[in-house]
N, CA, C and O atoms as a DFTB+ gen file, in Angstrom:
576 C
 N C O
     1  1       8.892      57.053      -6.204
     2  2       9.933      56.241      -6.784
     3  2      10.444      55.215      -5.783
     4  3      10.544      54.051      -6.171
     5  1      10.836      55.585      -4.315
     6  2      11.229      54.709      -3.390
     7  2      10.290      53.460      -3.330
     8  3      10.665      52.287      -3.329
     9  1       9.085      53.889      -3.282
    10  2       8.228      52.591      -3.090
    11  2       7.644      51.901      -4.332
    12  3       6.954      50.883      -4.307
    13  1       7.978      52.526      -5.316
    14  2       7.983      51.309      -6.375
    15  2       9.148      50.332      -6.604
    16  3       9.058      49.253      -7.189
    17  1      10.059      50.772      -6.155
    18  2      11.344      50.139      -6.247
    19  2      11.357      49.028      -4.578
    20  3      12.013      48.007      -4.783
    21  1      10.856      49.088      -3.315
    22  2      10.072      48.429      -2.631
    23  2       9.203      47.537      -3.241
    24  3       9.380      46.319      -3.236
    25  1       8.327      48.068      -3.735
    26  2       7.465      47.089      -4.355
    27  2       8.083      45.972      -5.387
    28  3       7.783      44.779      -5.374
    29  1       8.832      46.484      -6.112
    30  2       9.496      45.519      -6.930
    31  2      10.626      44.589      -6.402
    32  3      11.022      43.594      -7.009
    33  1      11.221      45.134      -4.901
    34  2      12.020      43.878      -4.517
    35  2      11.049      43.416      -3.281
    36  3      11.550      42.615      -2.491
    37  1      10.058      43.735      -3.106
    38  2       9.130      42.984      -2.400
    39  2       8.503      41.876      -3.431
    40  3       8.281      40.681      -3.235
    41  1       8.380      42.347      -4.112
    42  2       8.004      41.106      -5.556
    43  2       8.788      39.935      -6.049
    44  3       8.517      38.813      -6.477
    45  1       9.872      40.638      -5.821
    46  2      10.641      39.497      -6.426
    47  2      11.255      39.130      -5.117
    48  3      12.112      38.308      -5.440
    49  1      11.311      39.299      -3.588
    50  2      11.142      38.140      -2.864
    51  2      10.283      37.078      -2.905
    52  3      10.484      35.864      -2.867
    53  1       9.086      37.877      -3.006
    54  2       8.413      36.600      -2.673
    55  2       8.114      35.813      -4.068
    56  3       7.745      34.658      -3.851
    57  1       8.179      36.133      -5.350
    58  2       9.114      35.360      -6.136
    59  2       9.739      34.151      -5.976
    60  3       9.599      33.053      -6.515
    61  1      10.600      34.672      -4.950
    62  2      12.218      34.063      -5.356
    63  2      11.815      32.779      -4.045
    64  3      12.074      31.578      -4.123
    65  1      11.197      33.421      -3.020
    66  2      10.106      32.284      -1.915
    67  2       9.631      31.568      -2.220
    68  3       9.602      30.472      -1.660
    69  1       9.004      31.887      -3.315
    70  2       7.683      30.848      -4.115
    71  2       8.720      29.622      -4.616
    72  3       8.550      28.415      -4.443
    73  1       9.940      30.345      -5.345
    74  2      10.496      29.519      -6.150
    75  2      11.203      28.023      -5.285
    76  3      11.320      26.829      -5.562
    77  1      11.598      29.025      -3.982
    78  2      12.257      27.732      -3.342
    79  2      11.195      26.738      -2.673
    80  3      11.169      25.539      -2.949
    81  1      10.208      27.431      -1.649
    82  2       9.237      26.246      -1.440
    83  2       8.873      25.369      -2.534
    84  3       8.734      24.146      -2.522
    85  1       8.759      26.086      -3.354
    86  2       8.490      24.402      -4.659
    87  2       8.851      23.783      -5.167
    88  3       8.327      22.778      -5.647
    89  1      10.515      24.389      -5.295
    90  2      11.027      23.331      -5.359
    91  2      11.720      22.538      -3.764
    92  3      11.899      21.320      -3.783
    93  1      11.974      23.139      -2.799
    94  2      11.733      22.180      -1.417
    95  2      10.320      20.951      -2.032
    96  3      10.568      19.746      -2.069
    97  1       9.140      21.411      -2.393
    98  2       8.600      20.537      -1.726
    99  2       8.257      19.505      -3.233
   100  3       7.323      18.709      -3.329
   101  1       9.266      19.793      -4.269
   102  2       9.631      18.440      -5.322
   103  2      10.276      17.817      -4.853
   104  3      10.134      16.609      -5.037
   105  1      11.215      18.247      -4.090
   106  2      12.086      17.353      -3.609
   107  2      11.846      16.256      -2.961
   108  3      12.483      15.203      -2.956
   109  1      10.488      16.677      -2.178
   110  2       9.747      15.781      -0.932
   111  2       9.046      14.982      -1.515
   112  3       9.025      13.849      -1.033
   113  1       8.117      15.279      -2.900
   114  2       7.757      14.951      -3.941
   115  2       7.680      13.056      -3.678
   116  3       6.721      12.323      -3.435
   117  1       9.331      12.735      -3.888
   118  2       9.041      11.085      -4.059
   119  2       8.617      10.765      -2.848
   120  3       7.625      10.036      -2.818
   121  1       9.273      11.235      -1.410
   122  2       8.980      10.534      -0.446
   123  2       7.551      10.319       0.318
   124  3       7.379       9.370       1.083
   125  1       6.867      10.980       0.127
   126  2       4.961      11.648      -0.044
   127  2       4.366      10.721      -1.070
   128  3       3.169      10.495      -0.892
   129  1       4.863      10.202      -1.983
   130  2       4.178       9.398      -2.911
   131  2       4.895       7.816      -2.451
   132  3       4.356       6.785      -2.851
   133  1       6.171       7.764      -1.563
   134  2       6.642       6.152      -1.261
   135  2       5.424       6.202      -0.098
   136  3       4.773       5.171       0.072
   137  1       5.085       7.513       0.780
   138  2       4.547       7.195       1.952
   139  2       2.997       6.640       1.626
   140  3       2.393       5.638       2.007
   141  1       2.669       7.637       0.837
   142  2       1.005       7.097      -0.104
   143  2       0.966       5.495      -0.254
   144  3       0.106       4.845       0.340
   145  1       2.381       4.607      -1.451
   146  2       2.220       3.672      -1.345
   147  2       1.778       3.270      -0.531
   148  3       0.548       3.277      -0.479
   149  1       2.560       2.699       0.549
   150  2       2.975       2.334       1.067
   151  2       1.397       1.946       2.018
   152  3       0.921       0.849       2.310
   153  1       0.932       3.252       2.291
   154  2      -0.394       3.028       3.425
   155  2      -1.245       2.131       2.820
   156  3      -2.118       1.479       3.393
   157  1      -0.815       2.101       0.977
   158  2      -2.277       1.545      -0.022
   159  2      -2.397       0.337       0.466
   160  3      -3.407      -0.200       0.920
   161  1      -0.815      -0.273       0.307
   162  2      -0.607      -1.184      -0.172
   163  2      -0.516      -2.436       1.115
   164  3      -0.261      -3.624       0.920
   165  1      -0.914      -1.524       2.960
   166  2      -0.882      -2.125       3.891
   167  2      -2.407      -2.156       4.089
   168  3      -2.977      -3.024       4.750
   169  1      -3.040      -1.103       3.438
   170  2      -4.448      -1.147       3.313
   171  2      -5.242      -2.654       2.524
   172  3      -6.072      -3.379       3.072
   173  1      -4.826      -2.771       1.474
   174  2      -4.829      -3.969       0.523
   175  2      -4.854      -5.172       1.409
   176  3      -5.796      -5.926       1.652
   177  1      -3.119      -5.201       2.015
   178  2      -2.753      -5.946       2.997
   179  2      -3.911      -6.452       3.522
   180  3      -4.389      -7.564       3.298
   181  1      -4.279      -5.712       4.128
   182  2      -5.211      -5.676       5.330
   183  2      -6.672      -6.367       4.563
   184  3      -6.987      -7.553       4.663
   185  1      -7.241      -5.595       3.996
   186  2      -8.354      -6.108       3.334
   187  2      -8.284      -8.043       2.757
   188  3      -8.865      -9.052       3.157
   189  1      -7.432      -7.818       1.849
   190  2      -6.987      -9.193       1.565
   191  2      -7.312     -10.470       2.649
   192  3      -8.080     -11.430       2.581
   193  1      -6.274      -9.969       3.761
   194  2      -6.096     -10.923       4.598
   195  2      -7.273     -11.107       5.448
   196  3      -7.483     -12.234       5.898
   197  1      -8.321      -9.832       5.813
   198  2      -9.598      -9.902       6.693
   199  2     -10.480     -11.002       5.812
   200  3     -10.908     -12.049       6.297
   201  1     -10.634     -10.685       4.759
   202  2     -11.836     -10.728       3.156
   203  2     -11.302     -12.323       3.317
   204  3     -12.324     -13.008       3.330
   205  1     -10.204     -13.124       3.434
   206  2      -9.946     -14.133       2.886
   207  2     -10.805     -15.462       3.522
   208  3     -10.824     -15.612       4.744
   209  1     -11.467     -16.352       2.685
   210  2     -12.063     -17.327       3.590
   211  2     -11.150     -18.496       4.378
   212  3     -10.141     -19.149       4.113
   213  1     -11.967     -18.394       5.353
   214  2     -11.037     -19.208       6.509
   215  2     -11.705     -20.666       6.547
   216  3     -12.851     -20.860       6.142
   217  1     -10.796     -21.778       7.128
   218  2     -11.156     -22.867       7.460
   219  2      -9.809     -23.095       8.816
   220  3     -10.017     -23.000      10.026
   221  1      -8.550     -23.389       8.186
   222  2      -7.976     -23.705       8.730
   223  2      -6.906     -22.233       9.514
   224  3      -6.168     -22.270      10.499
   225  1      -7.136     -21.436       8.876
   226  2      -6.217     -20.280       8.450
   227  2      -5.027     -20.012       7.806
   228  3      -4.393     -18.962       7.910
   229  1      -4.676     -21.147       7.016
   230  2      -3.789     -21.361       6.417
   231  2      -3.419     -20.535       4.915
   232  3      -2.309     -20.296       4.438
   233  1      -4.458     -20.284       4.509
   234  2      -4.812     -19.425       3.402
   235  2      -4.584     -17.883       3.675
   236  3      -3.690     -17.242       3.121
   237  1      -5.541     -17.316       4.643
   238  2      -5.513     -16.544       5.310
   239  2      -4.349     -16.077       6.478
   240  3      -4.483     -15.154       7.282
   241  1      -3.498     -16.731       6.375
   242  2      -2.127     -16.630       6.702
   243  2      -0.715     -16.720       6.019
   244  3       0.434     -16.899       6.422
   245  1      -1.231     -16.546       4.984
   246  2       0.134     -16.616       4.147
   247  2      -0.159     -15.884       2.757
   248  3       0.000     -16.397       1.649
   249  1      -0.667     -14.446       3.047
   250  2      -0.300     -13.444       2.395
   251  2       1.049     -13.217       2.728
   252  3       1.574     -13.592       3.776
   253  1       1.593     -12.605       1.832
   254  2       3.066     -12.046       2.031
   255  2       3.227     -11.077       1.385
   256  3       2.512     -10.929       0.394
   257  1       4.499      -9.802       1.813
   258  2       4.689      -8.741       1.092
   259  2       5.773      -9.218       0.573
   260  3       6.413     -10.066       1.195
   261  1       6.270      -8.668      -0.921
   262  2       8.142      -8.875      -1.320
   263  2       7.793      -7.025      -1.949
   264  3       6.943      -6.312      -2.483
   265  1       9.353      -7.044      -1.307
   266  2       9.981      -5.767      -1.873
   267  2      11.125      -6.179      -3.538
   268  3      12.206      -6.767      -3.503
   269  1      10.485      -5.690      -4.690
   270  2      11.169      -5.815      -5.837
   271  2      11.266      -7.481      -6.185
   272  3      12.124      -8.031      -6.877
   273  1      10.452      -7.923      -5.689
   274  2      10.134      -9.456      -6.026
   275  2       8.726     -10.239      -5.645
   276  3       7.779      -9.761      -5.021
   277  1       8.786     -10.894      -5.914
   278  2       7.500     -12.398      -5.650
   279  2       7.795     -12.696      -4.597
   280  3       8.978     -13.035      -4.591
   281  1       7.383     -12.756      -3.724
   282  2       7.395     -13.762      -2.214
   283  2       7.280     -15.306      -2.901
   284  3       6.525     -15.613      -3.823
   285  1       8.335     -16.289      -2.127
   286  2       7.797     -17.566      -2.851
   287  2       7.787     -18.374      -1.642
   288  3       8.457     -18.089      -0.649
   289  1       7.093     -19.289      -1.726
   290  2       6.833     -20.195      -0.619
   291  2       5.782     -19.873      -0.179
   292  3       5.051     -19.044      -0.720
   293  1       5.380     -20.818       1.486
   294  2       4.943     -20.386       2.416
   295  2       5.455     -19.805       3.498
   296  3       6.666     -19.862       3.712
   297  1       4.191     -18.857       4.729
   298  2       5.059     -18.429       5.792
   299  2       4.432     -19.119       6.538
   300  3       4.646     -18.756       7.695
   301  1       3.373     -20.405       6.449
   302  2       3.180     -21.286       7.824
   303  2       2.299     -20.925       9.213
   304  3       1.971     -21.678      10.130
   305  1       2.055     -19.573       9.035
   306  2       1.334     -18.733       9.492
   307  2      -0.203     -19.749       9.908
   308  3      -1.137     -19.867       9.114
   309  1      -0.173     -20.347      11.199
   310  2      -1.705     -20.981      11.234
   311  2      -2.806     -20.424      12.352
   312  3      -2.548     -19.507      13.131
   313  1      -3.847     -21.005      12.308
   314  2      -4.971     -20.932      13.338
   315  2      -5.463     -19.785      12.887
   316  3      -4.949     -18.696      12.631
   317  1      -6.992     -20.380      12.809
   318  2      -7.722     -19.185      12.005
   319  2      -8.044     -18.385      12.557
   320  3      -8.537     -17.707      11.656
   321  1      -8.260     -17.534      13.921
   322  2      -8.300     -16.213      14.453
   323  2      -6.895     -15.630      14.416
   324  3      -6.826     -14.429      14.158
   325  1      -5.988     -16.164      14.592
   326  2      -4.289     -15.335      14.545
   327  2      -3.757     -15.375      13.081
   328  3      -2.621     -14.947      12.875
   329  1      -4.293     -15.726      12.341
   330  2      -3.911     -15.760      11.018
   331  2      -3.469     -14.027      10.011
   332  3      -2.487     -13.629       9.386
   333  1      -4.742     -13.500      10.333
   334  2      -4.947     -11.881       9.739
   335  2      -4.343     -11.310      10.058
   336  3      -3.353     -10.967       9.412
   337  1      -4.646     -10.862      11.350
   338  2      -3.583     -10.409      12.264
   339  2      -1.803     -10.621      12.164
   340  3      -1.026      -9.670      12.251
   341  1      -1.472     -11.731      12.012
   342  2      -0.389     -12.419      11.907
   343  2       0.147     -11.958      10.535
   344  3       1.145     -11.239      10.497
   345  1      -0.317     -12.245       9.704
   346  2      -0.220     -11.787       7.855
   347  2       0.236     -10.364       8.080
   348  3       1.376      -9.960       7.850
   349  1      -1.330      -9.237       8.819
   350  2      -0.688      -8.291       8.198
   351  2       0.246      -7.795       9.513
   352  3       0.616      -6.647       9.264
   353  1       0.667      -8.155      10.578
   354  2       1.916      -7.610      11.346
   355  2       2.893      -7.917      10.058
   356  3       3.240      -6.877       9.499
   357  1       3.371      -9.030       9.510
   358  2       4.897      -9.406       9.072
   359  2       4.988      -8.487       7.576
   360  3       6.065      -8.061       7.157
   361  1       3.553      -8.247       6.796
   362  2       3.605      -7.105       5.953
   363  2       4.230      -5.858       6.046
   364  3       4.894      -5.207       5.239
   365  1       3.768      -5.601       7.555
   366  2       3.416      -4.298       7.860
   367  2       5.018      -3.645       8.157
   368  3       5.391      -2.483       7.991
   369  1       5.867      -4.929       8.694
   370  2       7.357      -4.955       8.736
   371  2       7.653      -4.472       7.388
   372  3       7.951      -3.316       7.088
   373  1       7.547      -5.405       6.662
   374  2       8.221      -5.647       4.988
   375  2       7.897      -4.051       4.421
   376  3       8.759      -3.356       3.882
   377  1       6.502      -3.626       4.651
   378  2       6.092      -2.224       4.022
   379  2       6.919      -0.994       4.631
   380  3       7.189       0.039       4.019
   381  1       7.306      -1.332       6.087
   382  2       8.199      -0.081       7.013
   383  2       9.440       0.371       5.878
   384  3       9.821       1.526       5.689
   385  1       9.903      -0.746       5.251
   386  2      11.698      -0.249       4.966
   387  2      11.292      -0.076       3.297
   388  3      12.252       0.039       2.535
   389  1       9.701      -0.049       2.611
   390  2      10.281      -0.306       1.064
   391  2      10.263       1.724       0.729
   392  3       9.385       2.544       0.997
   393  1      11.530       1.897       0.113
   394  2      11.842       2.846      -0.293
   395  2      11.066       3.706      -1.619
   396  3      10.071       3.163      -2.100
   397  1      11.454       4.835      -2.113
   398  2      10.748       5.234      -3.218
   399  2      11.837       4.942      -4.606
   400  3      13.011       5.269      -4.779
   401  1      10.666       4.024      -5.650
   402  2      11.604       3.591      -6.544
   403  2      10.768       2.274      -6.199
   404  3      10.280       1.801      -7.225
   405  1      10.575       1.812      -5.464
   406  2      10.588      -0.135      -5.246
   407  2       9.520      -0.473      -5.167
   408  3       8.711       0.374      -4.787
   409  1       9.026      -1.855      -5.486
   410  2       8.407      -2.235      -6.452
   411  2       7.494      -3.081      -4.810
   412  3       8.216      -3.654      -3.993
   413  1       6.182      -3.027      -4.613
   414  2       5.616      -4.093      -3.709
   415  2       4.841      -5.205      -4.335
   416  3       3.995      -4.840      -5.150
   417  1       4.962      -6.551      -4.111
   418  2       4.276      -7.297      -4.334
   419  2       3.864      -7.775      -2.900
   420  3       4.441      -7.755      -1.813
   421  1       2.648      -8.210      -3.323
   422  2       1.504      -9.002      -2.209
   423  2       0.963     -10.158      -2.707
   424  3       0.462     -10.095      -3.830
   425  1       0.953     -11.233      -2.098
   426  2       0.827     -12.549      -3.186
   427  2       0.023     -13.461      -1.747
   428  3      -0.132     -12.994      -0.618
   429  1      -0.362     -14.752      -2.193
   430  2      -0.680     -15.837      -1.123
   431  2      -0.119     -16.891      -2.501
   432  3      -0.502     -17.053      -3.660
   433  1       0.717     -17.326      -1.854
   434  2       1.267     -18.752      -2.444
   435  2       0.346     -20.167      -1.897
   436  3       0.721     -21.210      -2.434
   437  1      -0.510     -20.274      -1.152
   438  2      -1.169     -21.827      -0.944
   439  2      -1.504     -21.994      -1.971
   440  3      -1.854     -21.054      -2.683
   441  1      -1.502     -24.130      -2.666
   442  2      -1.771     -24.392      -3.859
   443  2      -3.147     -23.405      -4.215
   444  3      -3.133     -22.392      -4.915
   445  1      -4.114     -23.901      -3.646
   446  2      -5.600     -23.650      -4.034
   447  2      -5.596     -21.977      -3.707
   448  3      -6.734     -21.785      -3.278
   449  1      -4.878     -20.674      -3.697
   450  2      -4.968     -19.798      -3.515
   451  2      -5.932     -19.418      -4.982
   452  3      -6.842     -18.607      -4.808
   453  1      -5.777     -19.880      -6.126
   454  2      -6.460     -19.200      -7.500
   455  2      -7.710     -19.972      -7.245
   456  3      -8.685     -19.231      -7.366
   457  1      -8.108     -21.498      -6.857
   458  2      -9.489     -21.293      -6.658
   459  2      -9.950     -20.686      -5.980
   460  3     -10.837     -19.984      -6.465
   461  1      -9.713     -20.551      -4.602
   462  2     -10.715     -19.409      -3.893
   463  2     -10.782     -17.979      -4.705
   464  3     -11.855     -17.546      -5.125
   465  1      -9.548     -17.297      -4.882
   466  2     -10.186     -16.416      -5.846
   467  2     -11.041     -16.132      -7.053
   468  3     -11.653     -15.197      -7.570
   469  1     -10.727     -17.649      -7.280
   470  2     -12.040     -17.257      -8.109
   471  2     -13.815     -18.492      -7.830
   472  3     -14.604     -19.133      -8.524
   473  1     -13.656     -18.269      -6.859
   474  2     -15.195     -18.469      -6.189
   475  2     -14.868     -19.911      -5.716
   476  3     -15.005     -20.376      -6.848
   477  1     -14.632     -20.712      -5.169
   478  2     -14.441     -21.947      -4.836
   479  2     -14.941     -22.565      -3.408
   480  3     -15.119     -23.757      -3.158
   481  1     -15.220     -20.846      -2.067
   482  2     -15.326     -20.638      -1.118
   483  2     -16.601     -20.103      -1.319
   484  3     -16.866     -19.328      -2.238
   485  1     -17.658     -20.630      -0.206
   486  2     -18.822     -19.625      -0.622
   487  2     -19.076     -18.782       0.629
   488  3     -20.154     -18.444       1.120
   489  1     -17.594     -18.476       1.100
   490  2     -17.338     -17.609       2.041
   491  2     -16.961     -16.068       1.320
   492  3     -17.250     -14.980       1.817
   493  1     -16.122     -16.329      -0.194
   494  2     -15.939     -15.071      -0.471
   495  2     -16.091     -15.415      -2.160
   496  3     -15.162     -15.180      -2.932
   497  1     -17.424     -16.017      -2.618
   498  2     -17.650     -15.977      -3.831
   499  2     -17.530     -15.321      -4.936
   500  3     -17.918     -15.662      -6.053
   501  1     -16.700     -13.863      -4.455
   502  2     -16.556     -12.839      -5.713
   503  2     -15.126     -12.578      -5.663
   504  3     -14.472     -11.709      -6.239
   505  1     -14.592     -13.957      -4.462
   506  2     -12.828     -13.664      -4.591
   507  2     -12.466     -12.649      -3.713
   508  3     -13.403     -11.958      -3.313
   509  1     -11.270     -12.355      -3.278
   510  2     -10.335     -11.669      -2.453
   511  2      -9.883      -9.957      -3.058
   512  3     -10.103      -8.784      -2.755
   513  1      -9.130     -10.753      -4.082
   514  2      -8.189      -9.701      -4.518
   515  2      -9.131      -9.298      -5.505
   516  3      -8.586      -8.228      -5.777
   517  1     -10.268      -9.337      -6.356
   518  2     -10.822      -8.765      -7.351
   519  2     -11.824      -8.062      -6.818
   520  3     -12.341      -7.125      -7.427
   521  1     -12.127      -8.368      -5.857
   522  2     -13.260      -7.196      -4.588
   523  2     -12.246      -5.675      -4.600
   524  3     -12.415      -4.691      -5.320
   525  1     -10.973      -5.937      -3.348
   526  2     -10.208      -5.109      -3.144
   527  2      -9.511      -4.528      -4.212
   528  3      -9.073      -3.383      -4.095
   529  1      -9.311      -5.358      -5.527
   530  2      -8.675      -3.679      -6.810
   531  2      -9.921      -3.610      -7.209
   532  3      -9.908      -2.980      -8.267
   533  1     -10.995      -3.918      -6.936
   534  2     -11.984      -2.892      -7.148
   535  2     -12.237      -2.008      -7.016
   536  3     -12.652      -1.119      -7.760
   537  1     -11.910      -2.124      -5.438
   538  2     -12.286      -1.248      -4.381
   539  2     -11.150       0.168      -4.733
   540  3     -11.516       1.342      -4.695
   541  1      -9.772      -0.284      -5.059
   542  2      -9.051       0.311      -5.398
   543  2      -9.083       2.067      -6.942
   544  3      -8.894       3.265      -7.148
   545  1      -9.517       0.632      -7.530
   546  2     -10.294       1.245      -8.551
   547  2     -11.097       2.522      -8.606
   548  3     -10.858       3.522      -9.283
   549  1     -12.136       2.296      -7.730
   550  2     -13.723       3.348      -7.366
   551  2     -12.633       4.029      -6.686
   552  3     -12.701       5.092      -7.301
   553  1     -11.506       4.219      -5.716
   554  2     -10.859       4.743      -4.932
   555  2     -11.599       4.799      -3.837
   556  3     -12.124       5.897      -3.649
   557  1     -11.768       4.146      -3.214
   558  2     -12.138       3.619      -1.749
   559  2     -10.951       3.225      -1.041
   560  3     -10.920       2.368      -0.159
   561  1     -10.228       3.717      -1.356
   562  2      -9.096       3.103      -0.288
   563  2      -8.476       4.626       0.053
   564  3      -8.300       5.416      -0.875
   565  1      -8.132       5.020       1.538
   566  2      -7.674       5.552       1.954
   567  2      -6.132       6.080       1.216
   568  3      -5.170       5.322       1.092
   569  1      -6.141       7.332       0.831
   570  2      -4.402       8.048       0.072
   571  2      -3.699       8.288       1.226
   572  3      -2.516       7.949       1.187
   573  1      -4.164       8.852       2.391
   574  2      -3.446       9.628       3.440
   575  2      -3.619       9.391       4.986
   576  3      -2.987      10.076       5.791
C-alpha cells in the first residue's frame, strides 16, 4: 500500500513537472520564433545583397531593412566591393531590436531596382529576390 501511494505521488510529480516545463517553454514560444525570424530574414539580407548585380554598387547598396514599414528612399551606400557588406551591417542593426509581433520588410528602392529583378542584368538573369524566396521556399535557408 505505501508504495503505491509513492508511486502515485511520484506520478503526479512528474505530472505536475511536465506541466510546468511546457508551459515555461510556451512562454519562450514567441521569443524562439522572433529569434528564427530574425536569422531568416538577415539570411535573405545577406543573399539579396551578395546575388545583386553590381556596376556601380549603388543597387547593391541600398537594400534596406524597415521594422513595421517600407524603407523609403535611398541609403547612398556606394562603391561596389563595400556595398554588401555595408547593406547587410545597417540590416543587421535594424534586425538586432525587431521584437516578436513585428513585421520586417527588406526592399531596394533604386529606380531600376524592378528591372534587374526581372532580368535586365546578365549578371543575375533570374533576378535577386525570386532566386532567394525560392530558395526560401525548398527551405534552404538556415532556421537555427
Amino acid at each position: 500500500m505505501l508504495r503505491r501511494r509513492q508511486h502515485q505521488y511520484d506520478l503526479q510529480d512528474n505530472v505536475q513537472d511536465f506541466n510546468r516545463l511546457l508551459n515555461e517553454a510556451m512562454e519562450r514560444l514567441p521569443q524562439h520564433a522572433n529569434t528564427i525570424k530574425r536569422k531568416m530574414a538577415l539570411e535573405v539580407l545577406g543573399r539579396v545583397a551578395r546575388r545583386s548585380p553590381v556596376d556601380t554598387g549603388r543597387f547593391r547598396g541600398n537594400w534596406q531593412v524597415g521594422i513595421n514599414r517600407r524603407p523609403t528612399g535611398e541609403v547612398g551606400v556606394g562603391g561596389a566591393a563595400a556595398a554588401a557588406p555595408a547593406a547587410i551591417a545597417q540590416g543587421a542593426t535594424q534586425l538586432a531590436i525587431v521584437q516578436p509581433g513585428q513585421d520586417i520588410w527588406i526592399t531596394n528602392n533604386v529606380p531600376y531596382a524592378e528591372q534587374l529583378e526581372f532580368g535586365s542584368s546578365w549578371q543575375a538573369p533570374e533576378g535577386v529576390l525570386a532566386v532567394t524566396l525560392a530558395e526560401v521556399r525548398e527551405g534552404m535557408l538556415p532556421l537555427a
